[in-house]
LUMMARLO-301459 format. One record per atom (N, C-alpha, C, O): residue in one letter; x, y, z. Coordinates in steps of 0.2 Angstrom, whole numbers, padded with zeros to 4 digits, always signed. Layout:
% LUMMARLO-301459
aXYZ;...
//
This chain:
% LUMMARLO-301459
x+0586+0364-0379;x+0583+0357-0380;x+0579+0355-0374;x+0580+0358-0369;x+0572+0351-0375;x+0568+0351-0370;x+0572+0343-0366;x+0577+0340-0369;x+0569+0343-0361;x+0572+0337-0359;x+0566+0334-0361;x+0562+0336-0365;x+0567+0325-0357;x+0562+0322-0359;x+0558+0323-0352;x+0552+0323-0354;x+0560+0323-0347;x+0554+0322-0339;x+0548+0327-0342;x+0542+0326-0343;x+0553+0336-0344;x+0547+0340-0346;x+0544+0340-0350;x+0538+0342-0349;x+0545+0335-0356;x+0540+0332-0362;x+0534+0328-0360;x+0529+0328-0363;x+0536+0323-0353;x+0533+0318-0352;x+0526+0322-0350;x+0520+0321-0353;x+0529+0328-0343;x+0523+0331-0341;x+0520+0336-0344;x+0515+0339-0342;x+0523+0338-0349;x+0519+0342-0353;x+0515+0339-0359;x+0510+0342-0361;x+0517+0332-0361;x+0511+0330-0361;x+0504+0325-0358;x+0499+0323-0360;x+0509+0325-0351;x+0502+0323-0347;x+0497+0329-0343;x+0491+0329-0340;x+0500+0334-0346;x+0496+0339-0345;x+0492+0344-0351;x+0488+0349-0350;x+0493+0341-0356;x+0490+0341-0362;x+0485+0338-0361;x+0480+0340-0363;x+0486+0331-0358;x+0481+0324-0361;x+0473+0326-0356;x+0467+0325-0357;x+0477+0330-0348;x+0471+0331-0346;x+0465+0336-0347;x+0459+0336-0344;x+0467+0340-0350;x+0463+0343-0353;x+0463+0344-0361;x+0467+0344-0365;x+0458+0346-0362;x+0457+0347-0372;x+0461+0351-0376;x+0462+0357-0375;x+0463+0348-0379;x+0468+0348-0383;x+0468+0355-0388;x+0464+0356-0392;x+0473+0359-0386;x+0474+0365-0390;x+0471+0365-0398;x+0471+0360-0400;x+0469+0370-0401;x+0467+0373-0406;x+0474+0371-0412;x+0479+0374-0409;x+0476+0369-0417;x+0483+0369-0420;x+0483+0375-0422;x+0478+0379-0424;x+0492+0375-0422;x+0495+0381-0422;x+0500+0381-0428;x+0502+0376-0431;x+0503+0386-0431;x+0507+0387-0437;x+0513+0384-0434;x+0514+0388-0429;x+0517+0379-0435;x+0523+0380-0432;x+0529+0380-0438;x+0529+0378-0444;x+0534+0382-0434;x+0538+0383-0440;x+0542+0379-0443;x+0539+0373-0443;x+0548+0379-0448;x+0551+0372-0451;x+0555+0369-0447;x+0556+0363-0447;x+0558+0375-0444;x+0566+0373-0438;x+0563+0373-0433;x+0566+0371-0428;x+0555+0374-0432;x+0553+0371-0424;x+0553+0364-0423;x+0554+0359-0419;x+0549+0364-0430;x+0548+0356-0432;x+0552+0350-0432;x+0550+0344-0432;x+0558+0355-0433;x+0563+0348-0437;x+0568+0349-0429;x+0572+0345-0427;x+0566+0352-0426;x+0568+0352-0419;x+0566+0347-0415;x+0570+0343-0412;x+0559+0347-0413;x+0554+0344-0410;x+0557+0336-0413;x+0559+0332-0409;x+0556+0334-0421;x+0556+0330-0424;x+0565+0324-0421;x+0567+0318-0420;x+0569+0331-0421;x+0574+0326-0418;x+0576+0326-0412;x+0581+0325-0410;x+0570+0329-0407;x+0573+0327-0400;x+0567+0319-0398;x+0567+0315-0393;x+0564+0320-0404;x+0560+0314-0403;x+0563+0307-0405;x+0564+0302-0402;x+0566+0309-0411;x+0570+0302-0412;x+0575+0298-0407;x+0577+0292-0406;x+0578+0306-0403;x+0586+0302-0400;x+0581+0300-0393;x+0584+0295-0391;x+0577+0301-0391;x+0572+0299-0385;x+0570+0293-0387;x+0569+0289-0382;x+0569+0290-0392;x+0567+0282-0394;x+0574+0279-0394;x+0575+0275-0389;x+0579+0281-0398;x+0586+0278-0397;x+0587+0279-0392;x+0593+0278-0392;x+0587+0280-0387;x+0589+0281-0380;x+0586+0276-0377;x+0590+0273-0374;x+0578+0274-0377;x+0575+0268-0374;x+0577+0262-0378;x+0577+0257-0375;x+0578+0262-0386;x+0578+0256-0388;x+0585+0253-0386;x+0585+0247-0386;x+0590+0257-0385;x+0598+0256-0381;x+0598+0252-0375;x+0601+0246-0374;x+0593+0255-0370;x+0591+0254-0364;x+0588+0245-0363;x+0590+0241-0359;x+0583+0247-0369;x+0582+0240-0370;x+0585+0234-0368;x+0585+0230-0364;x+0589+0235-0373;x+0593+0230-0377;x+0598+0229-0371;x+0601+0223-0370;x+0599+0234-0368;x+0605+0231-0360;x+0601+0229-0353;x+0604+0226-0348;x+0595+0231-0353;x+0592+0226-0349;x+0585+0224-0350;x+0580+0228-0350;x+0585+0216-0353;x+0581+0213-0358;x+0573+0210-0352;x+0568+0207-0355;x+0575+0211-0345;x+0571+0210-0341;x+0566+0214-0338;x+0561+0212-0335;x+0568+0218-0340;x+0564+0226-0337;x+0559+0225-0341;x+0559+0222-0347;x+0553+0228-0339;x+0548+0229-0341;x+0549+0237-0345;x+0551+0242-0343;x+0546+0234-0352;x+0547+0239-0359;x+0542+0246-0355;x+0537+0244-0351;x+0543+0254-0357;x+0541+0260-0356;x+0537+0262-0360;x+0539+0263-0365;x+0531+0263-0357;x+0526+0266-0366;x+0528+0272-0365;x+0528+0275-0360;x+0530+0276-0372;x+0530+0282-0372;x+0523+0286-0374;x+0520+0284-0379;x+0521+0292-0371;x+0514+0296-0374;x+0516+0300-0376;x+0519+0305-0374;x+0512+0297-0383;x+0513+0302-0388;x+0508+0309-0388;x+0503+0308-0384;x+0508+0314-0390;x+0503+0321-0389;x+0496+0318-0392;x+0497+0314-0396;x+0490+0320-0390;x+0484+0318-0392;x+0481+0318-0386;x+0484+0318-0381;x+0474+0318-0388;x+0468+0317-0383;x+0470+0312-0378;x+0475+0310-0380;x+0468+0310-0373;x+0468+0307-0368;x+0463+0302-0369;x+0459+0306-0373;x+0460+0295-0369;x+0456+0292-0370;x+0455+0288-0365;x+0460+0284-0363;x+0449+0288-0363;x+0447+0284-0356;x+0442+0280-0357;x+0438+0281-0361;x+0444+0272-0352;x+0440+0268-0351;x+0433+0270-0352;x+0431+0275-0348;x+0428+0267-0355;x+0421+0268-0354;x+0419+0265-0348;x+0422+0260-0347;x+0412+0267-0344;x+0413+0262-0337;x+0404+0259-0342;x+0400+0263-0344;x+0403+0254-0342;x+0396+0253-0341;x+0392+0250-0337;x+0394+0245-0334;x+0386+0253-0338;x+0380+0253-0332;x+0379+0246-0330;x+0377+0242-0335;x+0379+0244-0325;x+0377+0237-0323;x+0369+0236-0321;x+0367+0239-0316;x+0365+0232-0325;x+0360+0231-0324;x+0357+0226-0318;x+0359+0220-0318;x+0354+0229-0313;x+0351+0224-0310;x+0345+0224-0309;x+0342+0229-0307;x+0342+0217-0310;x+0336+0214-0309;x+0332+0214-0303;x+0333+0210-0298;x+0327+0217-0302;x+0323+0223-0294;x+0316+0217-0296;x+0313+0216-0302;x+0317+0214-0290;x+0311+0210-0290;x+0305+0215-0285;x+0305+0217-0280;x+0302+0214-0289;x+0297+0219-0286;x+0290+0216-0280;x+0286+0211-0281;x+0292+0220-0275;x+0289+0214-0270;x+0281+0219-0266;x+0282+0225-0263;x+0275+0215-0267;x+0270+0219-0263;x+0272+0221-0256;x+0274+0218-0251;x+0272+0227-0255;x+0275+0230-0247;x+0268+0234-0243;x+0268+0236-0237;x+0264+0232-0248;x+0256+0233-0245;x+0254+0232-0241;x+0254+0226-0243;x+0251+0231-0234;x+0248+0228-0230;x+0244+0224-0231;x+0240+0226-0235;x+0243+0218-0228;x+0238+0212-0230;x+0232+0215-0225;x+0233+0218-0220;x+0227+0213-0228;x+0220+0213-0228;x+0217+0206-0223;x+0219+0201-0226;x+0215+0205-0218;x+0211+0198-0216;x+0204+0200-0216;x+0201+0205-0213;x+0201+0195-0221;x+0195+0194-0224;x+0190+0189-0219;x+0191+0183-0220;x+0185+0190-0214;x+0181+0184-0211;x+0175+0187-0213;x+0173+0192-0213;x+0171+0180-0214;x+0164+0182-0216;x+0159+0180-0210;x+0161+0176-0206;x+0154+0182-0211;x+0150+0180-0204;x+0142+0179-0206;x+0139+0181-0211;x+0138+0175-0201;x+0131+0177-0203;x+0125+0181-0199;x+0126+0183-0194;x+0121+0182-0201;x+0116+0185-0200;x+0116+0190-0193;x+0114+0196-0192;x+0120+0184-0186;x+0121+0187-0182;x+0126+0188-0180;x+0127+0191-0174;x+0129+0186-0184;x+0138+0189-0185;x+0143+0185-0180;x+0148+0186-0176;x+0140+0179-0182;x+0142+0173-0179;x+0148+0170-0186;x+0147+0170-0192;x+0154+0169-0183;x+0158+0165-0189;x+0155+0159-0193;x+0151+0156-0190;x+0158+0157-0198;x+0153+0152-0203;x+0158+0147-0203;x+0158+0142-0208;x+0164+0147-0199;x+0168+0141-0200;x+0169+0136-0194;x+0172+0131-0195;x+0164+0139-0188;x+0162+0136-0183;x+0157+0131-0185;x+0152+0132-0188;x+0159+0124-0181;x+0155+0118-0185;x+0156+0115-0176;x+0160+0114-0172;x+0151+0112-0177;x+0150+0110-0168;x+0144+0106-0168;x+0138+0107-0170;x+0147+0098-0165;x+0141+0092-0166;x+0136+0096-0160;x+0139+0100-0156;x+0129+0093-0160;x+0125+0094-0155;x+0120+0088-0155;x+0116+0085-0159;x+0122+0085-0146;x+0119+0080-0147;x+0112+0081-0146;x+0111+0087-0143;x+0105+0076-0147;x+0100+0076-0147;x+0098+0080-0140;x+0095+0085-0141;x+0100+0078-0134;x+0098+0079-0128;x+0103+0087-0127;x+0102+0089-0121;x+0106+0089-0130;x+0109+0098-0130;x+0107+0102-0133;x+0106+0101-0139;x+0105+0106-0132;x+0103+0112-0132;x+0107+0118-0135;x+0110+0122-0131;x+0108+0119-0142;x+0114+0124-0144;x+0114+0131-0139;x+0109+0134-0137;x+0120+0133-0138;x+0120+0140-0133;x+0119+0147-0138;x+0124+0148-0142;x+0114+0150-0140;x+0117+0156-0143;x+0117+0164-0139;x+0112+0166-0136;x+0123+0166-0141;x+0125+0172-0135;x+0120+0177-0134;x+0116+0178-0139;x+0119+0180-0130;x+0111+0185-0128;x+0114+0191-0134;x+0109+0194-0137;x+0122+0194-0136;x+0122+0199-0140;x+0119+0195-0148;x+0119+0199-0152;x+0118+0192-0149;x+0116+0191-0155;x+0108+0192-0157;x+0105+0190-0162;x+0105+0196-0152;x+0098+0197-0150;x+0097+0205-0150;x+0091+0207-0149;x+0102+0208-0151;x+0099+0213-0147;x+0098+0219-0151;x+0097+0224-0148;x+0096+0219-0160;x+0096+0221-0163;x+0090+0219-0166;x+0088+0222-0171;x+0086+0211-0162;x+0082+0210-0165;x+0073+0213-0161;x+0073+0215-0155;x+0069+0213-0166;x+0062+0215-0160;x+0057+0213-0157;x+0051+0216-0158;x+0056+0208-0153;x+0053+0203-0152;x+0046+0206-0148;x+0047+0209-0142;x+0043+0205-0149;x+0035+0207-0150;x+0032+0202-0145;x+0031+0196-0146;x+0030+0205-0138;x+0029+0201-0133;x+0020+0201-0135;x+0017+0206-0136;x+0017+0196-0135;x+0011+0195-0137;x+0005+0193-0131;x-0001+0194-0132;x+0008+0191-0127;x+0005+0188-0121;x+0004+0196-0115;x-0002+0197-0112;x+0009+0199-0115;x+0009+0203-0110;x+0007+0211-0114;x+0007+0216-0110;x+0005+0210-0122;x+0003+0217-0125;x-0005+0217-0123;x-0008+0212-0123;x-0006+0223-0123;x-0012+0227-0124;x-0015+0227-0131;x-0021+0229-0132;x-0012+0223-0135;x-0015+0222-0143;x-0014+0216-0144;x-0009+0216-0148;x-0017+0209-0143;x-0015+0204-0144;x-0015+0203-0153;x-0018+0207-0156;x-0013+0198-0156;x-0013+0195-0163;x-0022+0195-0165;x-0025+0193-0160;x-0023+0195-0166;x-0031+0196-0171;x-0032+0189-0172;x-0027+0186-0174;x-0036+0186-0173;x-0038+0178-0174;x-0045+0177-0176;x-0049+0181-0173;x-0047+0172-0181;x-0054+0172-0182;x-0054+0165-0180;x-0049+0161-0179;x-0060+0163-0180;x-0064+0156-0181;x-0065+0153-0185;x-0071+0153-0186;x-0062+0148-0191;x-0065+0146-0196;x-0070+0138-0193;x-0069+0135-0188;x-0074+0136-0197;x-0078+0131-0197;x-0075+0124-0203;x-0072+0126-0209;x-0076+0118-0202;x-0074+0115-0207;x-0077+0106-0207;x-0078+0103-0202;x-0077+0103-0212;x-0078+0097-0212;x-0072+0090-0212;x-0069+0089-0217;x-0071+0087-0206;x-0067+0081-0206;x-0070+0076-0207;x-0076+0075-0204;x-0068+0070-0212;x-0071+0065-0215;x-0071+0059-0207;x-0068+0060-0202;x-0075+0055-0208;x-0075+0051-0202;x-0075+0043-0205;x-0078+0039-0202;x-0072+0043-0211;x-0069+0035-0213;x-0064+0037-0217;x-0062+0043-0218;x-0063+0031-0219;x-0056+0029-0222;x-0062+0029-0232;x-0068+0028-0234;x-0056+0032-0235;x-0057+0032-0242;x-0059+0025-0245;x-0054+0022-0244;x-0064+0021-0248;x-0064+0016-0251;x-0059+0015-0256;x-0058+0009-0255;x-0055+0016-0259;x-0051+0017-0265;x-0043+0012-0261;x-0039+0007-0263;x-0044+0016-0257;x-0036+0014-0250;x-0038+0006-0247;x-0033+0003-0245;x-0043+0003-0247;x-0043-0003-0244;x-0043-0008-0248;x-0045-0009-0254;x-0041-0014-0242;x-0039-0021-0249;x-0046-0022-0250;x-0046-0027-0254;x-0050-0021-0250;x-0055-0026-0251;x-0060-0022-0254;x-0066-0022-0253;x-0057-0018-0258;x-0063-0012-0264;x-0067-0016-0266;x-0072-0017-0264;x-0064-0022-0273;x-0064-0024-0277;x-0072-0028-0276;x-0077-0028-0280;x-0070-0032-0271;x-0073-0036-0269;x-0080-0033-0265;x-0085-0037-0264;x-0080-0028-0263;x-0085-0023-0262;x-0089-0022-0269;x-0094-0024-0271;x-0084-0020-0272;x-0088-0017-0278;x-0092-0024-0280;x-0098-0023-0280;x-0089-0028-0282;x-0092-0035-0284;x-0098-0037-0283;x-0102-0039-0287;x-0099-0035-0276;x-0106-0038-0268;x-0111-0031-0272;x-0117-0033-0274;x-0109-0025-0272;x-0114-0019-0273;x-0116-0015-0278;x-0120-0011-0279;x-0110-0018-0283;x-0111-0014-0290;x-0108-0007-0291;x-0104-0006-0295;x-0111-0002-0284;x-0107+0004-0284;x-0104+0005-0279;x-0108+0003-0275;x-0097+0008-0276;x-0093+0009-0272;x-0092+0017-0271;x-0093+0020-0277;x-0091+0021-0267;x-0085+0026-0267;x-0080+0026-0267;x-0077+0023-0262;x-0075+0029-0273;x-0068+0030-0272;x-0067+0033-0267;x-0065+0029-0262;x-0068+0037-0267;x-0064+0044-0261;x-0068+0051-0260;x-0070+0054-0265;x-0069+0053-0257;x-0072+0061-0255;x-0069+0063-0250;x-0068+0060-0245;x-0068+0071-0251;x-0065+0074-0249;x-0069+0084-0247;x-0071+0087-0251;x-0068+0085-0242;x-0072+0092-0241;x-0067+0097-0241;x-0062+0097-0237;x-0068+0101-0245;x-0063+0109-0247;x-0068+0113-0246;x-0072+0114-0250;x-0068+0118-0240;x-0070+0125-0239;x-0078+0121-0236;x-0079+0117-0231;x-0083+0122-0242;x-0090+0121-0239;x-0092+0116-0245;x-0098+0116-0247;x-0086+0113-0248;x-0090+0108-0254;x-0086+0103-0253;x-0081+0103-0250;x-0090+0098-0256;x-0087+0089-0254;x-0086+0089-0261;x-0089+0094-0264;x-0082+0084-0266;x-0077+0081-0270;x-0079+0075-0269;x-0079+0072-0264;x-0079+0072-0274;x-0081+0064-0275;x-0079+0059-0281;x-0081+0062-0286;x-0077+0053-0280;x-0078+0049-0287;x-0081+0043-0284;x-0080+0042-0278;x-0085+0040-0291;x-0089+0031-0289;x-0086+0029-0294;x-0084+0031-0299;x-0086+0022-0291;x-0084+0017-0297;x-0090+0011-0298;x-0090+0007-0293;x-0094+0010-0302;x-0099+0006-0302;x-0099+0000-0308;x-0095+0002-0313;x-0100-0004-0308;x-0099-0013-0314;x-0105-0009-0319;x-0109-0005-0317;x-0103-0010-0324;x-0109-0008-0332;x-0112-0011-0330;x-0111-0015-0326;x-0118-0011-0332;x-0126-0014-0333;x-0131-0014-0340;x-0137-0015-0341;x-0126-0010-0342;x-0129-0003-0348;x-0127+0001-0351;x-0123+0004-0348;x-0130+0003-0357;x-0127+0009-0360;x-0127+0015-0357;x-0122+0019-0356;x-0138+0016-0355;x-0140+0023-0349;x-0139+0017-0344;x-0138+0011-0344;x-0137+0024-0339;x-0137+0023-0330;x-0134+0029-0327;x-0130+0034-0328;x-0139+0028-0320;x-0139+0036-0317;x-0139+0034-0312;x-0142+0030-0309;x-0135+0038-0310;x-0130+0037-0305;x-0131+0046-0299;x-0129+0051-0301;x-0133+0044-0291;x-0136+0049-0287;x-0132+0052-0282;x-0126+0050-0283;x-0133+0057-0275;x-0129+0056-0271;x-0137+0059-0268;x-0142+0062-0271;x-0138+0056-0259;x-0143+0057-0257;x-0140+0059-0251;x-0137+0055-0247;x-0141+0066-0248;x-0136+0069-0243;x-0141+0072-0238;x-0147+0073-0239;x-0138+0074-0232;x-0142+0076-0227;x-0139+0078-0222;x-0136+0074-0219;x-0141+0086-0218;x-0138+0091-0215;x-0139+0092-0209;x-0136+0096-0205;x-0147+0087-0207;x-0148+0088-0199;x-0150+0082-0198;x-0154+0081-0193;x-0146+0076-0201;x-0148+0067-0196;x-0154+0064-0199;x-0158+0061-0197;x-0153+0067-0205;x-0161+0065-0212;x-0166+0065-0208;x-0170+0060-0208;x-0166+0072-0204;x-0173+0075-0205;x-0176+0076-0211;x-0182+0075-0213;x-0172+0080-0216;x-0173+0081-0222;x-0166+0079-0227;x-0161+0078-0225;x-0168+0080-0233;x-0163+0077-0237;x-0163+0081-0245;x-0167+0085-0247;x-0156+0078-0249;x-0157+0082-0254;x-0152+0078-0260;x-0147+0075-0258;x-0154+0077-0265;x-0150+0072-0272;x-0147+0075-0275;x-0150+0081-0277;x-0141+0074-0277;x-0138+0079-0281;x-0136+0072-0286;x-0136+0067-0284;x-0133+0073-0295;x-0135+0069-0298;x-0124+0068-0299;x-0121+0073-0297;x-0122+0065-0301;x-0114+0063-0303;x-0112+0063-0310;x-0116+0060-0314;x-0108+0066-0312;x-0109+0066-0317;x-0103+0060-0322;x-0098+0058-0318;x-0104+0057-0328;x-0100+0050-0330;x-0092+0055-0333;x-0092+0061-0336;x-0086+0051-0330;x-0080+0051-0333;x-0080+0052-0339;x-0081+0046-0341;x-0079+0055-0342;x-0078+0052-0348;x-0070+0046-0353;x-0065+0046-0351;x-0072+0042-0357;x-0066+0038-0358;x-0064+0034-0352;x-0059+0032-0350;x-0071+0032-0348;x-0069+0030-0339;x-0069+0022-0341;x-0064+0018-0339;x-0073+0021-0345;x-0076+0013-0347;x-0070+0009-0348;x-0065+0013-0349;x-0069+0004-0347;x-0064-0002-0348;x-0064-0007-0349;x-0059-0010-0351;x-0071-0009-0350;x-0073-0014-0352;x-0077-0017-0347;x-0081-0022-0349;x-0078-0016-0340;x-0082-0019-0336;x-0085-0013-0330;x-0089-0015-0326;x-0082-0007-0330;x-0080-0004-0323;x-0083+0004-0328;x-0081+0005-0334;x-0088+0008-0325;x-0091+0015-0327;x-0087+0019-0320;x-0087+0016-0315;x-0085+0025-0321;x-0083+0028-0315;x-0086+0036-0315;x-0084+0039-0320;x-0091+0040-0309;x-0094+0046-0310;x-0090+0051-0306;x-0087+0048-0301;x-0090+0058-0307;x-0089+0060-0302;x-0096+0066-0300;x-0101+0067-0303;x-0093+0070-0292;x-0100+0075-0291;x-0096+0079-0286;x-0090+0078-0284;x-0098+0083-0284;x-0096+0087-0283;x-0102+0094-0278;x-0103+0099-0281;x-0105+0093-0271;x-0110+0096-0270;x-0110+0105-0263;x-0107+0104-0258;x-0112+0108-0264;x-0112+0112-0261;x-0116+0111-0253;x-0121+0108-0252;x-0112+0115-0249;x-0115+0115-0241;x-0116+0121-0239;x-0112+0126-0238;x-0123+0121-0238;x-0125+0128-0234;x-0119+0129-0229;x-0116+0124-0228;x-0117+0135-0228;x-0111+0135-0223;x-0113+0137-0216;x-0109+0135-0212;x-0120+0139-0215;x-0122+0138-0208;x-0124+0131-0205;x-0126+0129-0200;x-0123+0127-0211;x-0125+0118-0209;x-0117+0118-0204;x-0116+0115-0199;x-0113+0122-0208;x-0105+0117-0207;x-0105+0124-0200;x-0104+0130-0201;x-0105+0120-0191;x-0104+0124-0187;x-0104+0116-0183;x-0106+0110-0184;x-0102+0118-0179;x-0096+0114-0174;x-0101+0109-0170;x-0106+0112-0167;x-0101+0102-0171;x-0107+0099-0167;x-0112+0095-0171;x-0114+0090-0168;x-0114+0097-0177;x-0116+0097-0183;x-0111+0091-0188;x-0105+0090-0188;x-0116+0087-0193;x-0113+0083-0196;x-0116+0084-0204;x-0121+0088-0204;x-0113+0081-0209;x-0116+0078-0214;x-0114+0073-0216;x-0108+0072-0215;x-0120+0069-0218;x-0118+0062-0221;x-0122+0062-0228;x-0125+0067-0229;x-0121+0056-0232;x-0123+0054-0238;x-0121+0048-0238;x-0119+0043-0235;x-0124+0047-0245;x-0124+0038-0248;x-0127+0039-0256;x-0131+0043-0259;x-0122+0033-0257;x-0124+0034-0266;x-0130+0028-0269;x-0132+0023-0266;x-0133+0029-0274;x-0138+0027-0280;x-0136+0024-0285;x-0134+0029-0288;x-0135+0019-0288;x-0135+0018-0295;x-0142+0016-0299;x-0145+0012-0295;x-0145+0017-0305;x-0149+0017-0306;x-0149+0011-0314;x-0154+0014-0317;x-0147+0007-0316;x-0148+0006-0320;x-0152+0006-0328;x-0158+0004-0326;x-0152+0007-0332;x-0159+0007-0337;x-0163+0001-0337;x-0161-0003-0341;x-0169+0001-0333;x-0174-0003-0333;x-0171-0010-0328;x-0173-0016-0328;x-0167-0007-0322;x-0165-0014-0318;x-0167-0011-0312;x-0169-0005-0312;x-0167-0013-0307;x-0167-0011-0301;x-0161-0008-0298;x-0156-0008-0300;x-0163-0005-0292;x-0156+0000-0288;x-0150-0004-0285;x-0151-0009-0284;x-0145+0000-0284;x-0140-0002-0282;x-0138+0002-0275;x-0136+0007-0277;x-0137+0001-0269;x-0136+0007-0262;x-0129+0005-0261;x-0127-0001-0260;x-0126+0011-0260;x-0119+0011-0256;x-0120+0016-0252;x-0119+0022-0253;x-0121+0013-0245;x-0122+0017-0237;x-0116+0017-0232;x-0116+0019-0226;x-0109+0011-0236;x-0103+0013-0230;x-0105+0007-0224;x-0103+0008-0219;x-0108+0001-0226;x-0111-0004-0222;x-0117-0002-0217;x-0116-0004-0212;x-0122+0002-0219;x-0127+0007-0217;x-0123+0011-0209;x-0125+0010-0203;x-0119+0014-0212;x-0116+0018-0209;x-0115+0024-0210;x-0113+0028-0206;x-0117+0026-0217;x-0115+0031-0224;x-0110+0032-0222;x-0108+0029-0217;x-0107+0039-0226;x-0101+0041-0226;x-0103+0050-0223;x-0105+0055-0226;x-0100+0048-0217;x-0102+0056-0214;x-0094+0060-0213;x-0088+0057-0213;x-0095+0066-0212;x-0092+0072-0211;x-0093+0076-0206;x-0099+0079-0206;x-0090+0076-0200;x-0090+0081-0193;x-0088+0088-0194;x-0083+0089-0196;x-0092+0091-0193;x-0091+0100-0192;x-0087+0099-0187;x-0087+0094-0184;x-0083+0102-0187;x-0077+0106-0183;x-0076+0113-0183;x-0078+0116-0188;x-0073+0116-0176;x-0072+0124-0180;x-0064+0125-0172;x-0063+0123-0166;x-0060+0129-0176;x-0053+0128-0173;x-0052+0138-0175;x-0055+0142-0178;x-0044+0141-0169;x-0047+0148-0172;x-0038+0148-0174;x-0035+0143-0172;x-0035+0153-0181;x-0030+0153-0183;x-0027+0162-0183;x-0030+0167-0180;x-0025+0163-0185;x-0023+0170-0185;x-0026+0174-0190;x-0027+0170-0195;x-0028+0181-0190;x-0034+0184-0193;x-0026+0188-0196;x-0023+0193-0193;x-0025+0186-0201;x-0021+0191-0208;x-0024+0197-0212;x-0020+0201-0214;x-0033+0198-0212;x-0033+0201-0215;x-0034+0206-0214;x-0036+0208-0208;x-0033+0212-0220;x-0034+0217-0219;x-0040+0222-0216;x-0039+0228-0215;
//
């Protein structure tokens, strides 16, 4: 007969490893095995019952071994940039920072550093062997005030019938508008001009606005060409208007016999061209 300690460790040595293949076993093995198992329970259940304090003995029965599963604990991986940071500064032109903010009072003088210079190419003009190129131009400066601008147009107009708005000189030609009182349906209207202090002279005619009329007021314009050798430095022109009505007598506006003259000038600017 087996004991019990041997039974115990033979089948804690069963349980650790895989369990044999079954085998034929006989009838008197069987019925052997089968009663040394019973008197082994009546032996604990006896045992029992005489000390009721004890902690009860699990008996292991033959079979696989069957183990705790362990399972995987998940944990939560906060995923952290470990990149190196980047510092971003922007600058300007001369690679001066743009977050630089600095009062300058009227009488200061901003400092800017000599390396902010030294990429640039500065073109000495004074002390080059090729100075900048320049021409001469010639030109006409008005030498009164526009009639149109003064308080007392109206009233002008009123006293002479015709007035000068305004004239102005562009390049080698004068622009002009008249404002003259109706008189009539025809009326002809002049400009009588002059290039050396009316030695000699020359009329150019103005032409009518159209849609000008108003009910009491005609307004012309004209527009005259200047020899360009008149327009040279020291040299003037002047002019004065005509109105002519249909079958009335003339009308003069001379600028309070001052006409309205234009001084030649001539200034030099830089020669651009090719």
């Amino acid at each position: 007969m087996t004991c019990p300690i041997l039974l115990v460790n033979q089948f804690k040595t069963r349980s650790s490893s895989s369990p044999p293949p079954p085998t034929s076993l006989s009838v008197s093995d069987s019925s052997d095995e089968l009663n040394e198992c019973n008197s082994l329970a009546e032996a604990q259940r006896i045992t029992n019952k005489k000390s009721p304090t004890s902690p009860s003995k699990s008996i292991i029965l033959p079979g696989p071994e069957l183990k705790k599963s362990q399972s995987v604990k998940l944990t939560n991986i906060s995923f952290v940039d470990l990149s190196p940071k980047k510092a971003v500064r922007f600058a300007d032109d001369f690679g001066l920072a743009l977050d630089q903010i600095r009062l300058i009072e009227t009488d200061e003088l901003p400092h800017v550093p000599s390396g902010v210079f030294k990429d640039l190419q500065i073109y000495d003009y004074e002390n080059s062997s090729n100075p900048e190129r320049t021409k001469v131009i010639n030109y006409m400066e008005p030498q009164f005030e526009n009639p149109i601008h003064t308080i007392d147009f109206h009233n002008r107009l009123s006293q002479q019938k015709i007035l000068l708005e305004q004239a102005n000189a562009i390049d080698n030609r004068i622009y002009g508008t008249v404002k003259l009182l109706s008189c009539g349906l025809h009326k002809h209207v002049k400009i009588r001009l002059t290039a050396d202090n009316w030695l000699s002279s020359n009329e150019y005619d103005a032409v009518y606005i159209s849609n000008s009329y108003d009910g009491t007021y005609d307004r012309f314009a004209f527009t005259v060409d200047i020899e360009r050798q008149r327009i040279c430095a020291g040299n003037n022109i002047q002019f004065c208007l005509c109105y002519e009505p249909f079958g009335g007598p003339q009308y003069w506006d001379n600028n309070y016999q001052q006409n309205y003259r234009f001084d030649c000038l001539s200034r030099t600017i830089p020669d651009y061209s090719s």
